[in-house]
C-alpha positions as a Python dict, from the first residue, in 0.01 Angstrom:
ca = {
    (1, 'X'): (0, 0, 0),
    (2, 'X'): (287, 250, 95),
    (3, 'X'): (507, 136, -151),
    (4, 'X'): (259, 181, -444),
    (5, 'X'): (147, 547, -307),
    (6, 'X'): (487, 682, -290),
    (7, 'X'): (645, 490, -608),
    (8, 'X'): (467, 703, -835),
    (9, 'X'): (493, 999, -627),
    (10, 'X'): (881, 962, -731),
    (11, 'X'): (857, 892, -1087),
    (12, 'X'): (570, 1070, -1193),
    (13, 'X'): (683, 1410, -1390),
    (14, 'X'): (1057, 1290, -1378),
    (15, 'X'): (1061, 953, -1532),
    (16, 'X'): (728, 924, -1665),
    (17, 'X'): (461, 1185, -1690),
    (18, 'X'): (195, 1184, -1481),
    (19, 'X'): (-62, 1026, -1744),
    (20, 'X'): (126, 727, -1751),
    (21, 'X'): (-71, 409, -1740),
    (22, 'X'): (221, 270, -1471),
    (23, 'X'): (122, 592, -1295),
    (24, 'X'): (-221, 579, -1270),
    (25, 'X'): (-200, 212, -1211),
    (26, 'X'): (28, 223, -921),
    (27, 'X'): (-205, 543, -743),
    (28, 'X'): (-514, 370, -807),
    (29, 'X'): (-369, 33, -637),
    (30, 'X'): (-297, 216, -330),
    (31, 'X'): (-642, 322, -321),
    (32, 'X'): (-748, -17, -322),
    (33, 'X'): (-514, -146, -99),
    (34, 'X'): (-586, 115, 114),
    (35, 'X'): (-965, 4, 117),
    (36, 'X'): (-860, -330, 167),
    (37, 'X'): (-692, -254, 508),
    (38, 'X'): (-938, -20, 665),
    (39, 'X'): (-1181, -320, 596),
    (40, 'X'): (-976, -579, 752),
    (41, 'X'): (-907, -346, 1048),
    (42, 'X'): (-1291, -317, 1074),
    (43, 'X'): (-1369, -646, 1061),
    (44, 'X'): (-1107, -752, 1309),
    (45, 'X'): (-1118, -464, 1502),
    (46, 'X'): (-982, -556, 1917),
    (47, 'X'): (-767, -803, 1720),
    (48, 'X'): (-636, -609, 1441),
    (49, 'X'): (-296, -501, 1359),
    (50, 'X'): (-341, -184, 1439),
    (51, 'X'): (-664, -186, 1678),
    (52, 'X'): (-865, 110, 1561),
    (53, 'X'): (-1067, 178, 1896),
    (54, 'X'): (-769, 278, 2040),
    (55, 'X'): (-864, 564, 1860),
    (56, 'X'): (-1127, 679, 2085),
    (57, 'X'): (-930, 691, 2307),
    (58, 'X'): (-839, 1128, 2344),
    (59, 'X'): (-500, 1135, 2464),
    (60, 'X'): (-372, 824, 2259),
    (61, 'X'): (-544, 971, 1954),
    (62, 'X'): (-359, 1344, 1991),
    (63, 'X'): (-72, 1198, 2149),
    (64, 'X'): (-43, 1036, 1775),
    (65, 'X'): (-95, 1357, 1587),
    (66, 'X'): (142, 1522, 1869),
    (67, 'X'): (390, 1304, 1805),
    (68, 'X'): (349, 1307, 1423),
    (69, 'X'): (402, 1699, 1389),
    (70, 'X'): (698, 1675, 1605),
    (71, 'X'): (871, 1430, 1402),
    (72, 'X'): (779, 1542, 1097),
    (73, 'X'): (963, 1877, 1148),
    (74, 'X'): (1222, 1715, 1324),
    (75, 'X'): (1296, 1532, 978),
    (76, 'X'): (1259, 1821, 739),
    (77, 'X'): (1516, 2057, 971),
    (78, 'X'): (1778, 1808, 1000),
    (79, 'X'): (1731, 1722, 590),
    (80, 'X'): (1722, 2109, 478),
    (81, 'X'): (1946, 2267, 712),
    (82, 'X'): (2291, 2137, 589),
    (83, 'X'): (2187, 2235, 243),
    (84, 'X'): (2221, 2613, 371),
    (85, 'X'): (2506, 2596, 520),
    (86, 'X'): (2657, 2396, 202),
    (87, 'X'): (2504, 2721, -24),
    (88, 'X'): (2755, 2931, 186),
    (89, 'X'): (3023, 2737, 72),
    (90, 'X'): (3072, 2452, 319),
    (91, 'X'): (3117, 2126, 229),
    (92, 'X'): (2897, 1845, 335),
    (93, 'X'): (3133, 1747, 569),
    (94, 'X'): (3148, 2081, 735),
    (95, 'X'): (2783, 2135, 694),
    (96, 'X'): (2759, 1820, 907),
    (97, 'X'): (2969, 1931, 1174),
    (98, 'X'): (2774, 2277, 1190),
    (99, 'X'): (2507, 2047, 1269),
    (100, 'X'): (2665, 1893, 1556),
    (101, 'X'): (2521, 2208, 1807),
    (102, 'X'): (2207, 2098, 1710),
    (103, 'X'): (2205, 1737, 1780),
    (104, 'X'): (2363, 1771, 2121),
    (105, 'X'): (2053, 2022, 2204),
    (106, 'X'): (1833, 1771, 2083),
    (107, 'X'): (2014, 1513, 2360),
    (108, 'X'): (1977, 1722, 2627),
    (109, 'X'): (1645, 1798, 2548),
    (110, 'X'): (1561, 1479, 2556),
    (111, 'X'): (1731, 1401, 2874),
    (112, 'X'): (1633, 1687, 3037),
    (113, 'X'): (1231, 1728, 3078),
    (114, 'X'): (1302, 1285, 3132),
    (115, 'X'): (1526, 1354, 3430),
    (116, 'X'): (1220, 1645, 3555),
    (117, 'X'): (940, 1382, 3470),
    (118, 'X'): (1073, 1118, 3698),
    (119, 'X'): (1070, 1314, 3999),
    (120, 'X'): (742, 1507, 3942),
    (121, 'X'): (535, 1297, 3769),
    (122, 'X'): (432, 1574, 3535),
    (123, 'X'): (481, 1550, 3154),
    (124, 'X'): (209, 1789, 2995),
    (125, 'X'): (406, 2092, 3050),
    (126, 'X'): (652, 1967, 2862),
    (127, 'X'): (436, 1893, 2583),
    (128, 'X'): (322, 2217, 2592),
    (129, 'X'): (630, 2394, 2596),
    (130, 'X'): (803, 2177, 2328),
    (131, 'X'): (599, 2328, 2043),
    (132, 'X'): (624, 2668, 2201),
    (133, 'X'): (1011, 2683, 2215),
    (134, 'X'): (998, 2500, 1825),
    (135, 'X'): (819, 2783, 1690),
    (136, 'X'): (996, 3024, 1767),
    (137, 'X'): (1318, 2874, 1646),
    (138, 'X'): (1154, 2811, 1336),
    (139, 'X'): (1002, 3205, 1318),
    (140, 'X'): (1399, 3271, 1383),
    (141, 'X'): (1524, 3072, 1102),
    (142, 'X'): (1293, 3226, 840),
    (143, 'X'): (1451, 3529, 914),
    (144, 'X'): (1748, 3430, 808),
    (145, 'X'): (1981, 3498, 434),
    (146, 'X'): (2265, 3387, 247),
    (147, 'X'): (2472, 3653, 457),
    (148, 'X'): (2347, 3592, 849),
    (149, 'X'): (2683, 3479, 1024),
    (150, 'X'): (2677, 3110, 1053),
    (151, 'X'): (2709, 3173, 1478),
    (152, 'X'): (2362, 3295, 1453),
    (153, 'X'): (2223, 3012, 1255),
    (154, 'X'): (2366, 2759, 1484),
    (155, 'X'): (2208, 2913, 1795),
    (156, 'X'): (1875, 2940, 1617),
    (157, 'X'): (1946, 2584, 1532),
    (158, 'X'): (2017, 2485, 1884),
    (159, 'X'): (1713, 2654, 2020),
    (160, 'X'): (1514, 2467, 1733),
    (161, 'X'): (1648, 2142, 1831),
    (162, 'X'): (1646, 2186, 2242),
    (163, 'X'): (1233, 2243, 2179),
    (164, 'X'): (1180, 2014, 1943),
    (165, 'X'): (1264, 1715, 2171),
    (166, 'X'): (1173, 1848, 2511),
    (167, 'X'): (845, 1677, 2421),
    (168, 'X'): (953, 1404, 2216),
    (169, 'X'): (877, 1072, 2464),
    (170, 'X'): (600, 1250, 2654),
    (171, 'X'): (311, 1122, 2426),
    (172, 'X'): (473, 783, 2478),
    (173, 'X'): (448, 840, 2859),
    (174, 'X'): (119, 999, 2805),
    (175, 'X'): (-30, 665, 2674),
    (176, 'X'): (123, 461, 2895),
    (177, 'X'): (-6, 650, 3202),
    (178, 'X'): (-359, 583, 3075),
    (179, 'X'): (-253, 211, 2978),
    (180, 'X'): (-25, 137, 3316),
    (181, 'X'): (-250, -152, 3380),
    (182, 'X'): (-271, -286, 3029),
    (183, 'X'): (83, -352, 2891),
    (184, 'X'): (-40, -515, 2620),
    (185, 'X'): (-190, -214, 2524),
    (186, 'X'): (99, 31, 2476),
    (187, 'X'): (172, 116, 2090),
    (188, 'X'): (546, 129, 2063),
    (189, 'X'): (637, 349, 1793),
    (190, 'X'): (943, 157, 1736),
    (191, 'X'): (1681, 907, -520),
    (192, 'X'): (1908, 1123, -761),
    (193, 'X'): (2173, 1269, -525),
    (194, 'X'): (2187, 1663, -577),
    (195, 'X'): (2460, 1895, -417),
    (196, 'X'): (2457, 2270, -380),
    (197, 'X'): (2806, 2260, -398),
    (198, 'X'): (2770, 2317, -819),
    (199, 'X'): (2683, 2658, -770),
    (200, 'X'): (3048, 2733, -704),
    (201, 'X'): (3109, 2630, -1075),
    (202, 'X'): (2889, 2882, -1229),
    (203, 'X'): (3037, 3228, -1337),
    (204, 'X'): (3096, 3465, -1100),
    (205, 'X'): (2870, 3706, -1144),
    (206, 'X'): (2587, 3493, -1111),
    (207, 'X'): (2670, 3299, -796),
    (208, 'X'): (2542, 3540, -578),
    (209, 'X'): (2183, 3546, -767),
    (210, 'X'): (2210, 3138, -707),
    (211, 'X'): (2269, 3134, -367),
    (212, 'X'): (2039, 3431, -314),
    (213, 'X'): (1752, 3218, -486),
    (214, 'X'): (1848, 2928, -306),
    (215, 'X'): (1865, 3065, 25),
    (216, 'X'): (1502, 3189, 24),
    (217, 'X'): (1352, 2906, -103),
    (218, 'X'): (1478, 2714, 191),
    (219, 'X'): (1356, 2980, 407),
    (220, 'X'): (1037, 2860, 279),
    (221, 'X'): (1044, 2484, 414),
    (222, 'X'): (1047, 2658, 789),
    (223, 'X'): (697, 2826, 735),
    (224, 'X'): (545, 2485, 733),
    (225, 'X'): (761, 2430, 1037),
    (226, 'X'): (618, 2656, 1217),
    (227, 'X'): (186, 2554, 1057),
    (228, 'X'): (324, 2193, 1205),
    (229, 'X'): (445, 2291, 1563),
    (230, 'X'): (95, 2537, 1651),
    (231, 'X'): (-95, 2226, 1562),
    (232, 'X'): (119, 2035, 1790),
    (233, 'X'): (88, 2276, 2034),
    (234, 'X'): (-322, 2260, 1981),
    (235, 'X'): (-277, 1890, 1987),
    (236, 'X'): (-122, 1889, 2328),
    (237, 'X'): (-362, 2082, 2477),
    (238, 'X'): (-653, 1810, 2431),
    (239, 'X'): (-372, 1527, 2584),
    (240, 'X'): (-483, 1505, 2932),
    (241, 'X'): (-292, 1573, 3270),
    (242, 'X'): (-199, 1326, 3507),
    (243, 'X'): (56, 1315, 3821),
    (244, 'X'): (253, 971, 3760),
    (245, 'X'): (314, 992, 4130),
    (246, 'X'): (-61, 950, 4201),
    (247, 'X'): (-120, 586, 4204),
    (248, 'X'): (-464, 623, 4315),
    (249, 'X'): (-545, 837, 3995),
    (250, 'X'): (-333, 597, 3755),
    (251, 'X'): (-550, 316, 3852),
    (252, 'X'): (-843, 532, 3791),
    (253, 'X'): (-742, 676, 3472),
    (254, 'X'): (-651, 282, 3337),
    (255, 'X'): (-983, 215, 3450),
    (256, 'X'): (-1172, 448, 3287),
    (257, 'X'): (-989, 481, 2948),
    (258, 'X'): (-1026, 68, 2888),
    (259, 'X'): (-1398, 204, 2904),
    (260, 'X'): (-1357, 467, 2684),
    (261, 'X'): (-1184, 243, 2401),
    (262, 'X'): (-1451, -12, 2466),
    (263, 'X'): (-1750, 176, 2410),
    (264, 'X'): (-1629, 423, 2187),
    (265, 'X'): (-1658, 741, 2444),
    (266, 'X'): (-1416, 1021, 2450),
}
């Protein structure tokens, strides 16, 4: 089903138009397949691969779409970014290493808020505040040109990458707070090759028009950046609240949600 969705996504209007019988073919066979596996899940439903009542379930459905937005950007900064820094004149091995600031604020962003969590037993702030902090360090990177000193970048990177993943595992602890007595129940989440670098082989005078062009059009991929964290902000506001501390309420909450999935109730 994937594979015959995204295959023609590929080769349509670059190896064959998109009128192409393979094309068509390949789209509408995902569209089957597609059909195919919602009707299976249906008619297995508790005991399908992917139980859809879990669905009904409010904070394992947003948790999801939480989760789903934060990757998602996640991806599409750490793909895009080194591109930049390679239209200033890096190579990819030095746009790499700029990217080094960002992955260790990604670390201790994850470490962090899992450290605070522990001893707390609160995780919806931080699933509030991840989004928050992510915004703004995508708003800060639009602002950005062929000319902004590469210092700057990198800390707009690293406050980017710190926000990003102060919220990363709290959907996961999220669902398993409403799950704690039901294990079983926990979802575990478990081309042509293009360089930048040709620009510095054009003539002179037009490099700067390249790189100019370049540079704004990547701007571009951090609007959507910041679309994908409000909703994830928006998202985390319907994932409900619990102290992990509070036994009494985590046997409650187990309790109740197993009713919820079972008759369909949010």
């Amino acid at each position: 089903m994937v594979t015959t969705f995204f295959v023609p996504l590929q080769m349509g209007g670059a190896i064959r138009p998109w009128s192409d019988k393979l094309i068509i073919s390949l789209f509408v066979a995902s569209v089957v397949l597609l059909v195919v596996f919602l009707v299976w899940e249906y008619l297995r439903w508790t005991k399908a691969p992917l139980p859809l009542n879990i669905l009904y379930n409010r904070t394992q459905s947003f948790s999801g779409l939480y989760r789903f937005f934060l990757q998602g950007t996640n991806i599409s900064a750490i793909y895009h970014t080194p591109f930049y820094y390679q239209s200033k004149g890096c190579t990819p091995s030095q746009s790499g290493v700029d990217m080094i600031l960002y992955v260790v604020s990604m670390i201790i962003g994850n470490m962090g808020p899992a450290v605070v969590t522990e001893r707390v037993g609160r995780y919806w702030h931080f699933m509030v505040a991840a989004p928050t902090f992510a915004v703004i360090g995508f708003g800060v990177l639009f602002t950005i040109n062929e000319h902004t000193p590469v210092s700057r970048v990198i800390g707009f990177q690293i406050l980017l990458g710190f926000g990003i993943d102060i919220g990363f595992q709290m959907p996961l602890i999220a669902v398993q707070a409403e799950r704690a007595n039901q294990p079983d129940l926990i979802p575990v989440a478990n081309l042509i090759q293009q360089s930048i670098s040709v620009v510095f082989w054009l003539p002179k005078d037009l490099q700067p028009l390249v790189v100019s062009a370049y540079v704004d059009g990547f701007r571009t991929t951090f609007i959507y950046g910041v679309l994908a964290m409000f909703l994830a902000l928006l998202a985390a506001l319907f994932v409900k609240s619990y102290d992990l501390h509070d036994q009494q309420q985590i046997d409650t909450v187990a309790v109740t949600a197993e009713k919820e999935t079972l008759g369909g109730n949010v």
